[in-house]
N, C-alpha and C positions, 0 to 999 in steps of 0.2 A: 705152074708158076714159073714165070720166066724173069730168071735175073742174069743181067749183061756186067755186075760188077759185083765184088766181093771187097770188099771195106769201108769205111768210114759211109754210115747213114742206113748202111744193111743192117734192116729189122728181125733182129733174132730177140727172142723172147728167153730168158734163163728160167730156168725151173721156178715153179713159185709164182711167178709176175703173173700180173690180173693178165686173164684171157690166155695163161700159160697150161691150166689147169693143174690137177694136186699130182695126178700120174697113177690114182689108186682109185680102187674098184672096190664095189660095193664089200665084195669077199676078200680084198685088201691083197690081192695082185695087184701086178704093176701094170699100169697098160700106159701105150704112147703117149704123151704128150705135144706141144705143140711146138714146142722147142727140138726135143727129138724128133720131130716130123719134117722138122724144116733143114735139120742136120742130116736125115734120111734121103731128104729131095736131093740138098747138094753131092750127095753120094753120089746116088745114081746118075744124077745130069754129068759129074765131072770125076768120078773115082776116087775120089777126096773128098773129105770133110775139115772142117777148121776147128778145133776147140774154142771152147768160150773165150781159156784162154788166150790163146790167139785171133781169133775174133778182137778182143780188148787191144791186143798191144799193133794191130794193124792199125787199128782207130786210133790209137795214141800214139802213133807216126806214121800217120798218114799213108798208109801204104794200101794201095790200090792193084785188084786183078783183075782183067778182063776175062772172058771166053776161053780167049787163046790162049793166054796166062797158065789159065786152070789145065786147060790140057794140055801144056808142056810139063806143068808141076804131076799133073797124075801119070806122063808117058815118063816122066820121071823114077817117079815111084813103082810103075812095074819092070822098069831097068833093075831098080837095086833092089826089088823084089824077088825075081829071077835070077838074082847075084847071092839070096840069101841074106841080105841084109835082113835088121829088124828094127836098129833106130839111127838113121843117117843125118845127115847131116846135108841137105841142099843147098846149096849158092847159087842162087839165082837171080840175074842182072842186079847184083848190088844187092839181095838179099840173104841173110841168112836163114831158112826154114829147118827148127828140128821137129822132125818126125818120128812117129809107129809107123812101121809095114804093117804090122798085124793088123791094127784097127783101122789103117789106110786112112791116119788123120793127124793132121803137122798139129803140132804140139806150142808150137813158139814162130816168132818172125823177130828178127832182127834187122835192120835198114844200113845202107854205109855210113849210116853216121856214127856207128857203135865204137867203141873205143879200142884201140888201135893194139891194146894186149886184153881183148875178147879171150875168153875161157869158154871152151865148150867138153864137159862131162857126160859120162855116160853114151857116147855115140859110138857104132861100131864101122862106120864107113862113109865118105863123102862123095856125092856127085855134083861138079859143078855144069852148069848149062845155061843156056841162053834161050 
């Protein structure tokens, strides 16, 4: 499956949703779902993943990633990877992305419209980039 854009109208299914399926097995393991499958895809295609919740707050201001987007956000992410990083803090053309290294998935998006004594908690390092 091929997607040239990650925000507003990108169909992700949350756990639960018709056609998302339950995630359990007859012997009540957990097996993928469709939601985690499509969070899997964009792994692989881009070395990032987006959480739900970030998924949400893209769509709730309008923020839009192309291709390119994604792989400067992931050539990103193995920069402050290899720095040690583990929840940084991205600035990216006007955005603010908090992220996991570990899980290799932004957490949050903030847009420049955000208010001008922004708090960010919990991050142990920043990269900004273009």
């Amino acid at each position: 499956m091929m997607v040239e854009r990650l925000g507003p109208g990108r169909p992700v299914l949350p756990p639960g949703a018709a056609g998302a399926g339950t995630g359990k097995t007859a012997r009540g393991s957990t097996a993928p779902t469709a939601f985690h499958r499509i969070l899997e895809e964009a792994r692989r295609e881009n070395g990032v993943i987006f959480s739900a919740h970030a998924l949400g707050r893209l769509e709730q201001r309008k923020i839009e990633f192309g291709r390119e987007d994604l792989q400067k956000i992931s050539r990103a992410m193995d920069r402050i990877a290899a720095k040690g990083a583990r929840s940084p803090l991205l600035l990216y053309n006007n955005v603010a992305l908090l992220a996991s290294v570990p899980n290799r998935t932004i957490i949050t998006a903030v847009d420049g419209t955000m208010e001008k004594e922004q708090l960010y908690t919990n991050i142990d390092s920043a990269v900004i980039f273009e």
